[in-house]
N, C-alpha and C positions, 0 to 999 in steps of 0.2 A: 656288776663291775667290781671287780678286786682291785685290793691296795696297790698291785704291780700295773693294772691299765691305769690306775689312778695317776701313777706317778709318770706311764708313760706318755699320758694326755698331756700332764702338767710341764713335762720336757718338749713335747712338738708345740703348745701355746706358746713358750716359753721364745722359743728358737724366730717363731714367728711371729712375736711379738715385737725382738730384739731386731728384725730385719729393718723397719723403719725407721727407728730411731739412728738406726750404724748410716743407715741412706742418707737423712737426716742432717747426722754430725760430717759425714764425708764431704754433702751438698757445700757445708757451711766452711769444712777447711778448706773445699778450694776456690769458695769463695777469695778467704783473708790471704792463703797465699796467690791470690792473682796481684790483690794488693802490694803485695810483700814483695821488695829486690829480688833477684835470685839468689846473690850472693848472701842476703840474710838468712834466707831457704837452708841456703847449704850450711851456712853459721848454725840455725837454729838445729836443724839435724844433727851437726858434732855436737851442740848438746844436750840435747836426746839424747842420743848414742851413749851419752860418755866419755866421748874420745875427745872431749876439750880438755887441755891442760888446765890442772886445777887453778893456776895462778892467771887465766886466762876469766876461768867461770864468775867470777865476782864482779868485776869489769861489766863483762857479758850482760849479766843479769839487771844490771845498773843501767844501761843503756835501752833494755828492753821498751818498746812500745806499748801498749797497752792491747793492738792488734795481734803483737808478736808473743805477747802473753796468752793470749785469748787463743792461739792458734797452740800452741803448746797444750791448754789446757784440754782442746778439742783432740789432740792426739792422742792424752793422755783416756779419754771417754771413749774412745775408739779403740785402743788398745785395752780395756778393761772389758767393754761390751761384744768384744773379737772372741776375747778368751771363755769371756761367759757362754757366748754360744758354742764353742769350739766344745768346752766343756759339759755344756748340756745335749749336743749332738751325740758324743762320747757316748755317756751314759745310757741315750735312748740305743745307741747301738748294741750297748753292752747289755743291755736288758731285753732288746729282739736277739739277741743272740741265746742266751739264758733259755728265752723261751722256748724258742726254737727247737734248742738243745733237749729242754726238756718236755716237748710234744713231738719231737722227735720225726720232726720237719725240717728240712735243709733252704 
């Protein structure tokens, strides 16, 4: 096995490794937001997003629950563990393509 399957193993363990853990952290955000208003839902999204007025965000963040904390933080593990595999998907594509290319298989 060469360094290039090495790395391609290491990208599909990788991807599905990540599957459970994303199942995981999803299971548990929509646990807290069942808990959660809706209208804090949608509060908490504008700040996510950004799009809270900054003279709004501090207020905000002072009021937070400790659920509504927790559910941010899970968004935030979600959207890093997303990108991770998006990006290691990528790569293994980019690397069967490589190969392909050069065994000169389609």
């Amino acid at each position: 096995m060469d360094n290039e399957d090495l790395i391609k193993e290491f990208l599909v363990d990788t991807t599905k490794e990540l599957d459970p853990s994303l199942q995981e952290y999803r299971s548990q955000a929509k646990s807290l937001e069942a808990d959660i208003d809706l209208d804090k839902i949608e509060e908490l999204k504008e700040y996510w997003s950004q799009d809270m007025p900054e003279g709004d965000e501090y207020d905000f963040i002072l009021r937070m629950t400790y659920s509504e904390k927790q559910l941010l933080r899970l968004w935030s593990k979600i959207e890093r563990l997303t990108q991770l595999r998006v990006e290691a998907a990528r790569e293994h594509m980019r690397l069967f393509s490589i190969t392909n290319k050069s065994d000169g298989t389609k």
